[in-house]
BAFI-367499 format. One record per atom (N, C-alpha, C): residue number from 1; residue in three letters; atom name; y, x, z. Coordinates in pm, whole numbers, plus 50000, padded with zeros to 5 digits. Each point is the difference from the previous one (the first is absolute). Layout:
BEGIN
   pator   vodren   marfi       v       u       w
     NUM      ala      CA       Y       X       Z
...
***
This chain:
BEGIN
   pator   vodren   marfi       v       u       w
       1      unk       N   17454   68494   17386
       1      unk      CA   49979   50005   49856
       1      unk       C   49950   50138   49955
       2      unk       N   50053   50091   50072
       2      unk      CA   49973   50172   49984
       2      unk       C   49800   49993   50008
       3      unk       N   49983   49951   50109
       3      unk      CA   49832   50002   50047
       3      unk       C   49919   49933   49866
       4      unk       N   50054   49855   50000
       4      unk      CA   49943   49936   49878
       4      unk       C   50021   50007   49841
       5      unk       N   50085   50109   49984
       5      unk      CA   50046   50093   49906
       5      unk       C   49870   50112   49972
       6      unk       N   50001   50078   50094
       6      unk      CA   49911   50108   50019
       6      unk       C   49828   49895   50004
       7      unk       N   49972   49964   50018
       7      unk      CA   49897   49915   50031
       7      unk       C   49937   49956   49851
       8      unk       N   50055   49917   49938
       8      unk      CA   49963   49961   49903
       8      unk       C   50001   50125   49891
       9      unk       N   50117   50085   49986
       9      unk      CA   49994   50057   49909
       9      unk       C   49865   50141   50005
      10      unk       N   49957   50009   50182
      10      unk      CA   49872   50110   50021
      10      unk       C   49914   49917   49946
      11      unk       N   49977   49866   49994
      11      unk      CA   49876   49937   49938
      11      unk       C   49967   49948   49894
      12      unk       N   50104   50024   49913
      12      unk      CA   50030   50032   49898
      12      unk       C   49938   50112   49931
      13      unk       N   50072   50104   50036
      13      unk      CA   49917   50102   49987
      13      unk       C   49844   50045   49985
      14      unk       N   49983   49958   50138
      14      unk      CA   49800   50042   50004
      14      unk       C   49976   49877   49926
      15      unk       N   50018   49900   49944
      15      unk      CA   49975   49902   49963
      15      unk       C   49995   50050   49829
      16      unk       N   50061   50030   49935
      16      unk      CA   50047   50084   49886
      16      unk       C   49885   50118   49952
      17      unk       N   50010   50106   50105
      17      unk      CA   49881   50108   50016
      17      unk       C   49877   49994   49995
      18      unk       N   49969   49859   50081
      18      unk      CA   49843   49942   50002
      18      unk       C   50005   49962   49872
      19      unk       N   50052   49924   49968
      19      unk      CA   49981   49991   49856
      19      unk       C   49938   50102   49895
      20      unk       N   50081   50036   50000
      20      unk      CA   50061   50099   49877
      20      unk       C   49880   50146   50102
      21      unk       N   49911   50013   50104
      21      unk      CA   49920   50101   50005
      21      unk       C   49839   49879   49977
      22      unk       N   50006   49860   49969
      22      unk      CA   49872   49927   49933
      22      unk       C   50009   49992   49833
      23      unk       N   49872   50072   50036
      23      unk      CA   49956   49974   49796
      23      unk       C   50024   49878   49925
      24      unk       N   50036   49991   49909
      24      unk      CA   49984   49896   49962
      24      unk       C   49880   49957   49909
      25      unk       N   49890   50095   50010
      25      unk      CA   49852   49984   49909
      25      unk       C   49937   49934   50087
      26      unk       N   50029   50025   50167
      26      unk      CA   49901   49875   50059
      26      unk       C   50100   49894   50051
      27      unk       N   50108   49951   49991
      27      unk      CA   50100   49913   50055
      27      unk       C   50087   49951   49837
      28      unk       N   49970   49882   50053
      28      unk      CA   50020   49901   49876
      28      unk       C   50186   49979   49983
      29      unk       N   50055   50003   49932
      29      unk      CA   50126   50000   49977
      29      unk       C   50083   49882   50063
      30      unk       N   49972   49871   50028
      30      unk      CA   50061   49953   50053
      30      unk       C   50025   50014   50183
      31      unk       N   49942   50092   50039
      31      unk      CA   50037   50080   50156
      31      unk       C   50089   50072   49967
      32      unk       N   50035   50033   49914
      32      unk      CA   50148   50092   50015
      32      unk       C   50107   49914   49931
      33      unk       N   49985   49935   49961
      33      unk      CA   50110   49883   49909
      33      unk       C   50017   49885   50122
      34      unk       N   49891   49995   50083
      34      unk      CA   50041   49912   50076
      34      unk       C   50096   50029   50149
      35      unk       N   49953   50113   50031
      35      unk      CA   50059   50046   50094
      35      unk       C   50117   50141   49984
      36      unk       N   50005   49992   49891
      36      unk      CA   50152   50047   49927
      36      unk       C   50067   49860   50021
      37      unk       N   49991   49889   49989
      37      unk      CA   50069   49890   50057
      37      unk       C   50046   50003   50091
      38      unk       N   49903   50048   50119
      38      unk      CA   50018   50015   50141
      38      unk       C   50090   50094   49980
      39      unk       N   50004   50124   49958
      39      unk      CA   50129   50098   50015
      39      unk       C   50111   49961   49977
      40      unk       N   50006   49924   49909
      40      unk      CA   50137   49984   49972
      40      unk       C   50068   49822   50061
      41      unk       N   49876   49981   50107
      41      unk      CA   50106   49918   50072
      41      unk       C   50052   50089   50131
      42      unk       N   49909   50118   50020
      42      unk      CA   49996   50045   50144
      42      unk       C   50163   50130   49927
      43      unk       N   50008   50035   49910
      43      unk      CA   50055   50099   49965
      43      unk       C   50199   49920   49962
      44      unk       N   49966   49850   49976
      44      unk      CA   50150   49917   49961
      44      unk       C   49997   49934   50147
      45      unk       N   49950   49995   50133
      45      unk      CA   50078   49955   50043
      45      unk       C   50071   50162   50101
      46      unk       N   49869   50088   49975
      46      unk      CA   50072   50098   50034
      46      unk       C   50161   50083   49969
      47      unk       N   50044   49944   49869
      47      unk      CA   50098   49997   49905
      47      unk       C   50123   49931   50116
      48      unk       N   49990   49863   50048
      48      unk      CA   50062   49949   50007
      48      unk       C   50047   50002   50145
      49      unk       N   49794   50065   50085
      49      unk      CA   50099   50048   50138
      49      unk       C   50111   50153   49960
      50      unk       N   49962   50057   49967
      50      unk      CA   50050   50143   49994
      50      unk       C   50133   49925   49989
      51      unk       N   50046   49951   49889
      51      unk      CA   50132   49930   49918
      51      unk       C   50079   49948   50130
      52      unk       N   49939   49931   50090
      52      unk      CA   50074   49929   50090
      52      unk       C   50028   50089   50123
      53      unk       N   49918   50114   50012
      53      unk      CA   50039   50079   50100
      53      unk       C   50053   50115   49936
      54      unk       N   50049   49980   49886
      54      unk      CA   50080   50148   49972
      54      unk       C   49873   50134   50029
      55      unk       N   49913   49958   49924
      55      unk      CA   49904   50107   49979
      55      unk       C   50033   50053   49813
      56      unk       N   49901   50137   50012
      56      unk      CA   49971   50026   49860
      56      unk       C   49886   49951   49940
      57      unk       N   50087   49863   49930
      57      unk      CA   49893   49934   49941
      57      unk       C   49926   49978   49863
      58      unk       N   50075   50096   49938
      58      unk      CA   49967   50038   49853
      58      unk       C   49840   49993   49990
      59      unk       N   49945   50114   50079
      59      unk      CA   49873   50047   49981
      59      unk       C   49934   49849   50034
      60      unk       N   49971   49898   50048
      60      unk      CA   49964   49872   50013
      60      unk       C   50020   49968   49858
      61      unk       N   50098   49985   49922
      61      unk      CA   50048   49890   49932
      61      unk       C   49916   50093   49899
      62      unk       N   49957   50125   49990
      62      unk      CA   49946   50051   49838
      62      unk       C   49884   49976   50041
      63      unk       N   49940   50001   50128
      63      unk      CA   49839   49990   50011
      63      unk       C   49970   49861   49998
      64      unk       N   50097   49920   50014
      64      unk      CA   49979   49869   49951
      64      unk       C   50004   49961   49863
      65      unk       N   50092   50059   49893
      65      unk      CA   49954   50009   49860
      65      unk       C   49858   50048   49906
      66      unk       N   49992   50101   50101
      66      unk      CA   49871   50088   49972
      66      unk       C   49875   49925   50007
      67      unk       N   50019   49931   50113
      67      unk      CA   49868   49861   50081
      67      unk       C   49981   49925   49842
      68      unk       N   50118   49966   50010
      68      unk      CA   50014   49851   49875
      68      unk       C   49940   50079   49866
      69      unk       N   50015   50118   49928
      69      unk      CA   49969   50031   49934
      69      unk       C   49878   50089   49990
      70      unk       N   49968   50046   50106
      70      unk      CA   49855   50010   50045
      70      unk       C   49908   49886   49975
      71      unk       N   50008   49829   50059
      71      unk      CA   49929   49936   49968
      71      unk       C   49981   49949   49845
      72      unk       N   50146   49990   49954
      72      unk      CA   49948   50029   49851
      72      unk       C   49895   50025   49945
      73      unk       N   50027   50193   49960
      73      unk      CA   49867   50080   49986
      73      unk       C   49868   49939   50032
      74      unk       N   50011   49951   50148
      74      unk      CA   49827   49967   50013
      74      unk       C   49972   49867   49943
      75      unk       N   50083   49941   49999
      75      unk      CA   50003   49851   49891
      75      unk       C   49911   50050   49863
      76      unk       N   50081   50079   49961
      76      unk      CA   49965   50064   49856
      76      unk       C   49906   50081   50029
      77      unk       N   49883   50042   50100
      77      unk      CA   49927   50096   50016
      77      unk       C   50081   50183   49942
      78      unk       N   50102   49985   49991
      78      unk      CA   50033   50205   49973
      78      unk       C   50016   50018   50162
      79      unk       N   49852   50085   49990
      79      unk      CA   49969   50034   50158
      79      unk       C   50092   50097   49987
      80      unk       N   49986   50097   49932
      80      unk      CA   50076   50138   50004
      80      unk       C   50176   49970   50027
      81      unk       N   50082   49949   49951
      81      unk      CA   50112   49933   50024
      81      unk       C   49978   49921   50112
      82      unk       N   49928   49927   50047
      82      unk      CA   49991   49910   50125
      82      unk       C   49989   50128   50168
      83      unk       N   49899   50099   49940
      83      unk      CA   50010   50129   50124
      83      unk       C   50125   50031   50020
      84      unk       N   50046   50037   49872
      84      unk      CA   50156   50080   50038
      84      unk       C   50087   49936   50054
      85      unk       N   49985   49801   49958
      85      unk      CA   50147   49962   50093
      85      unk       C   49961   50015   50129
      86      unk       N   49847   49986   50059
      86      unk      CA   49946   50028   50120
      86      unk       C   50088   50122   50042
      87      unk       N   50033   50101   49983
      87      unk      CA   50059   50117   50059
      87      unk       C   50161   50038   49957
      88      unk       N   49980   49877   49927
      88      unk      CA   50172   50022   50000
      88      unk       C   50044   49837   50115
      89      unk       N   49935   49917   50075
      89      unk      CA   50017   49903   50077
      89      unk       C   49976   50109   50117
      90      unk       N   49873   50072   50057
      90      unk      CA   50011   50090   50103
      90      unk       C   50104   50090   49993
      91      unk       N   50004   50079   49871
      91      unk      CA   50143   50060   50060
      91      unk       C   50070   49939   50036
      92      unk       N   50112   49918   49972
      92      unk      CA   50121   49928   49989
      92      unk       C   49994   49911   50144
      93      unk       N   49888   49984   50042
      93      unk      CA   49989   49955   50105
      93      unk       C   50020   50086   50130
      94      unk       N   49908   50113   50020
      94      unk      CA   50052   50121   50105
      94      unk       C   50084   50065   49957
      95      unk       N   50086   50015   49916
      95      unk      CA   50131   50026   49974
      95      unk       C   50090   49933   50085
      96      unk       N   49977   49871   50018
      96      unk      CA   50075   49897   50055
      96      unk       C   50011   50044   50171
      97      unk       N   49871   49989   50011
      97      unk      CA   49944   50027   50154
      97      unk       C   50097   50134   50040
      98      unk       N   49992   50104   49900
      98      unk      CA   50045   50142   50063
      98      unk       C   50174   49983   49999
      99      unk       N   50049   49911   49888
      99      unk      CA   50158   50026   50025
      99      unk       C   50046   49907   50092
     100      unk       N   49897   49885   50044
     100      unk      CA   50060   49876   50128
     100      unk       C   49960   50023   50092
     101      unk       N   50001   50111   50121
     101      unk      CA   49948   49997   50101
     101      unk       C   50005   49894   50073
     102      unk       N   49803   49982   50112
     102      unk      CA   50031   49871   50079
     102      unk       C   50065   49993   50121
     103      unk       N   50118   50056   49947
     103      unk      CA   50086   50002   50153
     103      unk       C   50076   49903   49997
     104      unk       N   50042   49986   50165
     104      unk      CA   50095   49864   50006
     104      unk       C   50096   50023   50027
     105      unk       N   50126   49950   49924
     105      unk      CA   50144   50047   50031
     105      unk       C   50064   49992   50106
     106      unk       N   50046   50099   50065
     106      unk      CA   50061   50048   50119
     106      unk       C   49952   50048   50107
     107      unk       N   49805   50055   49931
     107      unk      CA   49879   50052   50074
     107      unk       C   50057   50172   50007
     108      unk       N   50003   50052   50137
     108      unk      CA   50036   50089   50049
     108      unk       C   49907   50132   49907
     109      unk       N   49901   49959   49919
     109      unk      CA   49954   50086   49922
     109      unk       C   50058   50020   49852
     110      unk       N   50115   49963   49970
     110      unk      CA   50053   50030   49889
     110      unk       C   50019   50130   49945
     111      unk       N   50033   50038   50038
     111      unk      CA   50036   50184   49983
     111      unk       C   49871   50093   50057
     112      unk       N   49955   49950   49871
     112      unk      CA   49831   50084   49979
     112      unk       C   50046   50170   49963
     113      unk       N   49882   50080   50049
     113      unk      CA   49941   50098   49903
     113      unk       C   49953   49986   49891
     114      unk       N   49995   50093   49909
     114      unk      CA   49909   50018   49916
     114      unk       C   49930   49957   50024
     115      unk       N   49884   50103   50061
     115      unk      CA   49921   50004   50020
     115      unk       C   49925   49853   50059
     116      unk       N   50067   49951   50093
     116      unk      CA   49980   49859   50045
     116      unk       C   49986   49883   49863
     117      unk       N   50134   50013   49880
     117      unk      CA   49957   49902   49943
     117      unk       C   49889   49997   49901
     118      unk       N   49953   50184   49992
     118      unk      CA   49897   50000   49914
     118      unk       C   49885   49975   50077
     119      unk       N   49981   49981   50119
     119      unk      CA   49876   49930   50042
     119      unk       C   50017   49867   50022
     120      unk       N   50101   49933   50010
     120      unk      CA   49976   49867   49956
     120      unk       C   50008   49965   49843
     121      unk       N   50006   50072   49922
     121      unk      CA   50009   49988   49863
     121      unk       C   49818   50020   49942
     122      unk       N   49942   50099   50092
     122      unk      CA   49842   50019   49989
     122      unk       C   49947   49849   50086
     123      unk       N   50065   50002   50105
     123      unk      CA   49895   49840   50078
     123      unk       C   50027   49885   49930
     124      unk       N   50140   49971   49926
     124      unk      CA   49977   49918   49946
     124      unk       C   49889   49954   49828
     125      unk       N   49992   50128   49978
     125      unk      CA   49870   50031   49847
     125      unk       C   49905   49968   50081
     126      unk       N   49990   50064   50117
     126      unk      CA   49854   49960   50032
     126      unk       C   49992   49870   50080
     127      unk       N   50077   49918   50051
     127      unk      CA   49972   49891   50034
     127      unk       C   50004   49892   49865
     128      unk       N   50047   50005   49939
     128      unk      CA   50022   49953   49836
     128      unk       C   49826   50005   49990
     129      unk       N   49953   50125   49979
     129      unk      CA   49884   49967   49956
     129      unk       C   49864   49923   50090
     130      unk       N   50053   50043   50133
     130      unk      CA   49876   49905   50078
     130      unk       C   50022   49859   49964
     131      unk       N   50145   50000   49989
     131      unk      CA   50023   49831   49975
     131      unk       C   49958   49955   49903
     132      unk       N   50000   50045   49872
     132      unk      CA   49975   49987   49851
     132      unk       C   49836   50021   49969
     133      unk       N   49987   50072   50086
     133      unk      CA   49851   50070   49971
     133      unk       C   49921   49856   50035
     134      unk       N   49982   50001   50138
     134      unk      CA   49930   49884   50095
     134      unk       C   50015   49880   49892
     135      unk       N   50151   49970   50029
     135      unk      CA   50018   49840   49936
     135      unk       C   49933   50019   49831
     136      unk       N   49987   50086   49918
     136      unk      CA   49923   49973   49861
     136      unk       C   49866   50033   50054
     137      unk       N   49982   50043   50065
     137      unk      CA   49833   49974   50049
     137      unk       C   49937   49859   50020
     138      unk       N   50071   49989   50095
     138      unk      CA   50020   49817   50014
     138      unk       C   50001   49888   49839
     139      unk       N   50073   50049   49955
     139      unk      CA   50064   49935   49855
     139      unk       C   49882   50031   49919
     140      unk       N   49889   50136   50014
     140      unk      CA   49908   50001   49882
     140      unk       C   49912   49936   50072
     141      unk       N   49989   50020   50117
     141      unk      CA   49866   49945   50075
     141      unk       C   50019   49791   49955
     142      unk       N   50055   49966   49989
     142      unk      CA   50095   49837   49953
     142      unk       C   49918   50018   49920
     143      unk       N   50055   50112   49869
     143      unk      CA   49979   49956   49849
     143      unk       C   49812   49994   49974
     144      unk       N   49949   50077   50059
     144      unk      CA   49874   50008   50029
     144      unk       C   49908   49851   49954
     145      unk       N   50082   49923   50116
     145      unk      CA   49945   49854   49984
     145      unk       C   50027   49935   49888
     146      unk       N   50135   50005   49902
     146      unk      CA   50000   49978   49882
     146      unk       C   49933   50031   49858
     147      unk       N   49916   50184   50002
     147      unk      CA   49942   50050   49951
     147      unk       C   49893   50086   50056
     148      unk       N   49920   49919   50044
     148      unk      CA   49860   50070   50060
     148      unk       C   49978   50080   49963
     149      unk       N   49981   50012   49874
     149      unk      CA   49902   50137   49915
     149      unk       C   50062   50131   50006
     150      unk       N   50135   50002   50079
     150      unk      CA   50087   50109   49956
     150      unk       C   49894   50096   50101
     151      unk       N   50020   50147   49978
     151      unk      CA   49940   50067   50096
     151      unk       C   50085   50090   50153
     152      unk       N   49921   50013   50060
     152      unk      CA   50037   50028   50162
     152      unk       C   50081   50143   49989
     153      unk       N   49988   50041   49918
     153      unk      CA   50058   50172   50003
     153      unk       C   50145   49980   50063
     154      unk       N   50101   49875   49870
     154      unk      CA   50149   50023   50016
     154      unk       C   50024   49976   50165
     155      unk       N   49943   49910   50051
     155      unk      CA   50011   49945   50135
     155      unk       C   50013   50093   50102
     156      unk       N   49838   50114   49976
     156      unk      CA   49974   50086   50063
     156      unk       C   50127   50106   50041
     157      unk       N   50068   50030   49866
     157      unk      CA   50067   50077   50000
     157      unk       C   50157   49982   50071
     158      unk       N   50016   49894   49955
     158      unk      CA   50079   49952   50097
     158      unk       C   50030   49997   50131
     159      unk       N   49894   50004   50043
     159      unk      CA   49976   49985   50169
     159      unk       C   50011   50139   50049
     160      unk       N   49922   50082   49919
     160      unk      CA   50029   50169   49999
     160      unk       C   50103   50027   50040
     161      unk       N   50091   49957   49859
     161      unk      CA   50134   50060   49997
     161      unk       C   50124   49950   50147
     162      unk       N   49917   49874   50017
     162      unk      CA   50088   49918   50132
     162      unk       C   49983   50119   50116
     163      unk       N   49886   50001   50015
     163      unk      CA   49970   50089   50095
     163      unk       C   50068   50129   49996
     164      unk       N   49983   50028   49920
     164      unk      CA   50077   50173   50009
     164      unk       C   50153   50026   49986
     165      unk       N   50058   49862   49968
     165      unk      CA   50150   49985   50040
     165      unk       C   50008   49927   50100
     166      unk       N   49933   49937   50128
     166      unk      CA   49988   49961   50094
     166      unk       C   50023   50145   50083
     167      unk       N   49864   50071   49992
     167      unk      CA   50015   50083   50057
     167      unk       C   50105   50123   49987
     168      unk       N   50050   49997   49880
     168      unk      CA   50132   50107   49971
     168      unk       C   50126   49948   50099
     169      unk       N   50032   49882   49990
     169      unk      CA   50053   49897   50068
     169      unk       C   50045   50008   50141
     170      unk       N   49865   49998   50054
     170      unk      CA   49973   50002   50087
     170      unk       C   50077   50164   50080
     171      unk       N   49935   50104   49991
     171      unk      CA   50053   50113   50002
     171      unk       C   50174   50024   50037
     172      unk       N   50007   49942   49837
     172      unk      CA   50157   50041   49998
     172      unk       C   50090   49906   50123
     173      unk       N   49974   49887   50027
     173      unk      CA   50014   49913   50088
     173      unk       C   49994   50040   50121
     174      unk       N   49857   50051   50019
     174      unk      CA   49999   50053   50165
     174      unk       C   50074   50096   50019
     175      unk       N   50051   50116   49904
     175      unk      CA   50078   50143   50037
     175      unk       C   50116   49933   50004
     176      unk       N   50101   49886   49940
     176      unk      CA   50054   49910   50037
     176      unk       C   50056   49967   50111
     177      unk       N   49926   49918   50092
     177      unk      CA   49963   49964   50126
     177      unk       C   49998   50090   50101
     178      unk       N   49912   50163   49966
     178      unk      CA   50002   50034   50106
     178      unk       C   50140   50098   49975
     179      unk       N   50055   49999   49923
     179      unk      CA   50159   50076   50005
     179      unk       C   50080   49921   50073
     180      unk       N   49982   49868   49972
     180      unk      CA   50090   49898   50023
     180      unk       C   50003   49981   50152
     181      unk       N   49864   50026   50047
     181      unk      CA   49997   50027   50183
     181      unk       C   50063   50129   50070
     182      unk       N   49975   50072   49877
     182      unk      CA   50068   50124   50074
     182      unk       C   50125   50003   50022
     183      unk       N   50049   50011   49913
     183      unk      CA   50127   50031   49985
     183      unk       C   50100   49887   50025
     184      unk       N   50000   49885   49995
     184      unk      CA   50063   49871   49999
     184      unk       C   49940   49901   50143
     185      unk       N   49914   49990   49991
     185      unk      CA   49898   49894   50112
     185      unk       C   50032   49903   50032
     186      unk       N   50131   49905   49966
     186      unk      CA   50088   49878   50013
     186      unk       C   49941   49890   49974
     187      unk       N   49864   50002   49984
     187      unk      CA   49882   49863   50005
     187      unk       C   49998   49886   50077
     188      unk       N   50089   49903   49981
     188      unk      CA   50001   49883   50035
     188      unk       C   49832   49882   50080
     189      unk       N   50004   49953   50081
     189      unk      CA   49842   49952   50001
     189      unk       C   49947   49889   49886
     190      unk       N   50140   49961   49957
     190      unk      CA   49946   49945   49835
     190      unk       C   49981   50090   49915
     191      unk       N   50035   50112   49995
     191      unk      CA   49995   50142   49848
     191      unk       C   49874   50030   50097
     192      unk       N   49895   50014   50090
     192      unk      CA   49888   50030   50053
     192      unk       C   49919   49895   49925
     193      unk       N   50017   49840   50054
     193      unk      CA   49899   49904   49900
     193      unk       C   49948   50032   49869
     194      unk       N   50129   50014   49898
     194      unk      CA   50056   50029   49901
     194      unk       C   49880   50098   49952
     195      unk       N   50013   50112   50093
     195      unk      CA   49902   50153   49925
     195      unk       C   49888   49914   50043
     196      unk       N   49970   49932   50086
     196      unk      CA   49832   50007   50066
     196      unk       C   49931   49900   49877
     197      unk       N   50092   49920   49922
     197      unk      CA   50002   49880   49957
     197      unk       C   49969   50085   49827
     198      unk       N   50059   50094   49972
     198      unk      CA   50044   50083   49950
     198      unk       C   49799   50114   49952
     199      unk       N   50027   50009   50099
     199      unk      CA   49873   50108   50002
     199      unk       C   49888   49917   50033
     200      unk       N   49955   49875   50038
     200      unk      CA   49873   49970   50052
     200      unk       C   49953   49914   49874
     201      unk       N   50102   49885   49997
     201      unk      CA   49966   49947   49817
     201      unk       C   50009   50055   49894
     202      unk       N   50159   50074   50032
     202      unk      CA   50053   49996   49811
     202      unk       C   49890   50143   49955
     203      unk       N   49965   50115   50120
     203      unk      CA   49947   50119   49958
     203      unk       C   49844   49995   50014
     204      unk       N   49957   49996   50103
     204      unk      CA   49887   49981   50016
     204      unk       C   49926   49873   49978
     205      unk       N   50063   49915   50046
     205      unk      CA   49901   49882   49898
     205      unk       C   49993   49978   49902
     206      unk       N   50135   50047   49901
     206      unk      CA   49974   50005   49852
     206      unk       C   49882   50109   49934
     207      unk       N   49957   50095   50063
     207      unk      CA   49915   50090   49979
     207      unk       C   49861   49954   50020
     208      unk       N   50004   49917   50139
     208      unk      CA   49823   49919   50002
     208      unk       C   50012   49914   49889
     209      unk       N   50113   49917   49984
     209      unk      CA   49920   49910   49908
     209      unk       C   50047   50067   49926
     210      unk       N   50026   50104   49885
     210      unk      CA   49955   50023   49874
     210      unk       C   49846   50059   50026
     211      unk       N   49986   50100   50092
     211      unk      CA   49872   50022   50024
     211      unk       C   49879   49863   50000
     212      unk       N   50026   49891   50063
     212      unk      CA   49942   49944   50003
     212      unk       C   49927   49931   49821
     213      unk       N   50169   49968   49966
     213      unk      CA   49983   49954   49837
     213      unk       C   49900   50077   49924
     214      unk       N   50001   50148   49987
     214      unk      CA   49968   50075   49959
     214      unk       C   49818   50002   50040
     215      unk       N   49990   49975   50142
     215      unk      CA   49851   49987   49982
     215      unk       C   49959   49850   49961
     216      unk       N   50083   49894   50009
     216      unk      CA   49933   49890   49932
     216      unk       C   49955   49971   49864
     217      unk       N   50095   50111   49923
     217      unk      CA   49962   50023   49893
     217      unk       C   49874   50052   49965
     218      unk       N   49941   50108   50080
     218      unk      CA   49839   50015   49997
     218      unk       C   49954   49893   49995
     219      unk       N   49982   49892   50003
     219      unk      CA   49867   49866   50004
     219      unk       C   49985   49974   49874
     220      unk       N   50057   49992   49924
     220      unk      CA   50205   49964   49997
     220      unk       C   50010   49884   50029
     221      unk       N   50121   49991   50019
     221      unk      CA   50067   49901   50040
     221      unk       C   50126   49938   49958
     222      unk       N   50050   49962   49884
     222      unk      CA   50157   50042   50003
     222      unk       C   50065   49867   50080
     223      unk       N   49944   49877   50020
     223      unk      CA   50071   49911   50013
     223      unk       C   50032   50035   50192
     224      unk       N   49907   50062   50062
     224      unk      CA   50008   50030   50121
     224      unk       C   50087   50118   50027
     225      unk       N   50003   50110   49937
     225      unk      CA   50115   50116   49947
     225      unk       C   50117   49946   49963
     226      unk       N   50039   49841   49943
     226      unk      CA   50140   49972   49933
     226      unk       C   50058   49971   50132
     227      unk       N   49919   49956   50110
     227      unk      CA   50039   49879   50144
     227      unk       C   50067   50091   50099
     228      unk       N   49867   50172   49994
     228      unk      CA   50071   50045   50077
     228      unk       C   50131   50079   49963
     229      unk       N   50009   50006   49883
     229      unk      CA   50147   50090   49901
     229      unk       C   50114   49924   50045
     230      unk       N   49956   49844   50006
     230      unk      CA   50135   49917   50056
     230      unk       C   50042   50040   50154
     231      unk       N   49912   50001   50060
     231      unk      CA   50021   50054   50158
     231      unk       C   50069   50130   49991
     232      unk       N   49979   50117   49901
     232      unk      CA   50037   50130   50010
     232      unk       C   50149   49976   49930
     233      unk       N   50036   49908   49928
     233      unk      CA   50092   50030   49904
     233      unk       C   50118   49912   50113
     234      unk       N   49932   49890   50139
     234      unk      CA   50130   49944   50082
     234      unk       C   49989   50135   50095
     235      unk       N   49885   50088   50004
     235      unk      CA   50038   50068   50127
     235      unk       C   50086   50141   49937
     236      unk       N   50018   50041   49874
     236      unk      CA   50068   50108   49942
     236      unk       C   50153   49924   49993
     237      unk       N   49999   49895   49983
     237      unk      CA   50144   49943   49996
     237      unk       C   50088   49972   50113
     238      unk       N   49885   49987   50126
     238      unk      CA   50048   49999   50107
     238      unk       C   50076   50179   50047
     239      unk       N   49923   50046   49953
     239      unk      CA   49991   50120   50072
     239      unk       C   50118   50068   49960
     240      unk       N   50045   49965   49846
     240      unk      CA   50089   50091   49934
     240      unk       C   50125   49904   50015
     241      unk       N   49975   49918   50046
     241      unk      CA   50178   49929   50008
     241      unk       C   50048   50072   50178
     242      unk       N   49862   49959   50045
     242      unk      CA   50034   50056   50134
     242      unk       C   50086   50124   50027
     243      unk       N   49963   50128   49916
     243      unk      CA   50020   50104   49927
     243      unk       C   50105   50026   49988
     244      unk       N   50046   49852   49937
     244      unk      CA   50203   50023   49907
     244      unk       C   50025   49963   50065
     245      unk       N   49977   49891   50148
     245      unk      CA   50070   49953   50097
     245      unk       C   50039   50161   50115
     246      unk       N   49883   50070   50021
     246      unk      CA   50044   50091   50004
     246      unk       C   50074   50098   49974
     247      unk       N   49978   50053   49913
     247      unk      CA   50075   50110   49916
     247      unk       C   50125   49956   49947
     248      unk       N   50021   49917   50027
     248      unk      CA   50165   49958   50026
     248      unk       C   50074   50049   50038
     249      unk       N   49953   49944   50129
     249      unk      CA   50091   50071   50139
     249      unk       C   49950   50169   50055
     250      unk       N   49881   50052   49917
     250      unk      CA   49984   50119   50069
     250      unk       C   50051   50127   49875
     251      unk       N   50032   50150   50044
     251      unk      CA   50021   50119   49932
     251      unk       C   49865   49985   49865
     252      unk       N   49873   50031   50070
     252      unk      CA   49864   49982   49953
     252      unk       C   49948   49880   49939
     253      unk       N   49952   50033   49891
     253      unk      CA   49889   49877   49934
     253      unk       C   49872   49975   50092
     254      unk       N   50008   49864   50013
     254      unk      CA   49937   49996   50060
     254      unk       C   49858   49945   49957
***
């Protein structure tokens, strides 16, 4: 429940951010009213794992108010009120993430450092946002087909921003890993799958295909850009559960 705790509430998050970093002069109001829906189913059942595993589940239960009253606002078009619940749902959401670590009870890594839980307190922001980032990429690249005329910029930017929290991601992850060899090295030949499984989809293939998306968009393309966002958004999900399956059982985020 700890993993799928942490899980929903990181995608939550980038889910929130993407938002709330798209204009709303080229993105039509019902993309954020609609998938403020989506938050606040992903953000109440997060409520209810936390609840059942004796997590801190407060921060769920306000970013789930926030969702509901976020879509409001965009009901009513007050974009300006509709941004802000956007960042009061991301906060309240990695709030959540930072006071529930995804550890598993009676995991020999309990009795953290500092220093240790503030880098899983940084991997989890930044896996939040590859997750959030990617998957509303996906979600505008969708809306696309509903409103043709909208223009390519918000999309663009999106994919940007995926990328450069991919690659932040990425980083913090590998210094991660390679601490985690040093100093510890207790790698199971399933915790080996795990990273390879880890690093070949969830990191690097999420990076071709946004790359890829990103040049289909030159033709343009969006309906061929939405197909491959779905491929990037199972291989970022793969990658980052893999991640918490890890970083469970290890000192290091993995």
């Amino acid at each position: 429940m700890a993993i799928l705790y942490q899980f929903l509430l990181r995608l939550t998050f980038g889910l929130a951010v993407a938002m709330a970093l798209t204009s709303p002069r080229w993105v039509t109001s019902g993309f954020y009213r609609n998938h403020l829906y989506v938050a606040l189913g992903l953000t109440t059942l997060a409520g209810l794992a936390g609840l059942s595993a004796a997590l801190t589940w407060w921060p769920a239960l306000v970013a789930a108010v926030a969702s509901y009253l976020g879509a409001i606002c965009w009901l009513y078009e007050k974009k300006t009120a509709g941004i802000a619940t956007l960042w009061l749902v991301a906060g309240f959401s990695v709030i959540g993430c930072w006071l529930a670590p995804e550890l598993v009870p009676g995991s020999t890594t309990m009795g953290q450092s500092s220093l240790t839980e503030l880098a899983r307190s940084i991997s989890a922001t930044t896996s939040g946002l590859v997750l959030g980032l990617t998957t509303a990429a996906m979600l505008l690249g969708h809306w696309y087909l509903n409103t043709p005329g909208m223009q390519l910029l918000p999309l663009r930017r999106l994919l940007l921003f995926s990328a450069l929290a991919l690659g932040t991601h990425a980083i913090i992850c590998a210094a991660g890993l390679t601490n985690q060899i040093v100093t510890v090295n207790d790698f199971t030949v399933t915790d080996w799958l795990l990273v390879v499984l880890r690093w070949s989809f969830g990191m690097i293939g999420t990076m071709i295909l946004i790359a890829l998306a990103w040049q289909t968009l030159r033709i343009p393309n969006t309906q061929s850009a939405t197909g491959i966002l779905y491929v990037g958004v199972l291989a970022v999900f793969t990658g980052e559960l893999a991640a918490l399956l890890l970083s469970a059982q290890t000192t290091f985020p993995l």
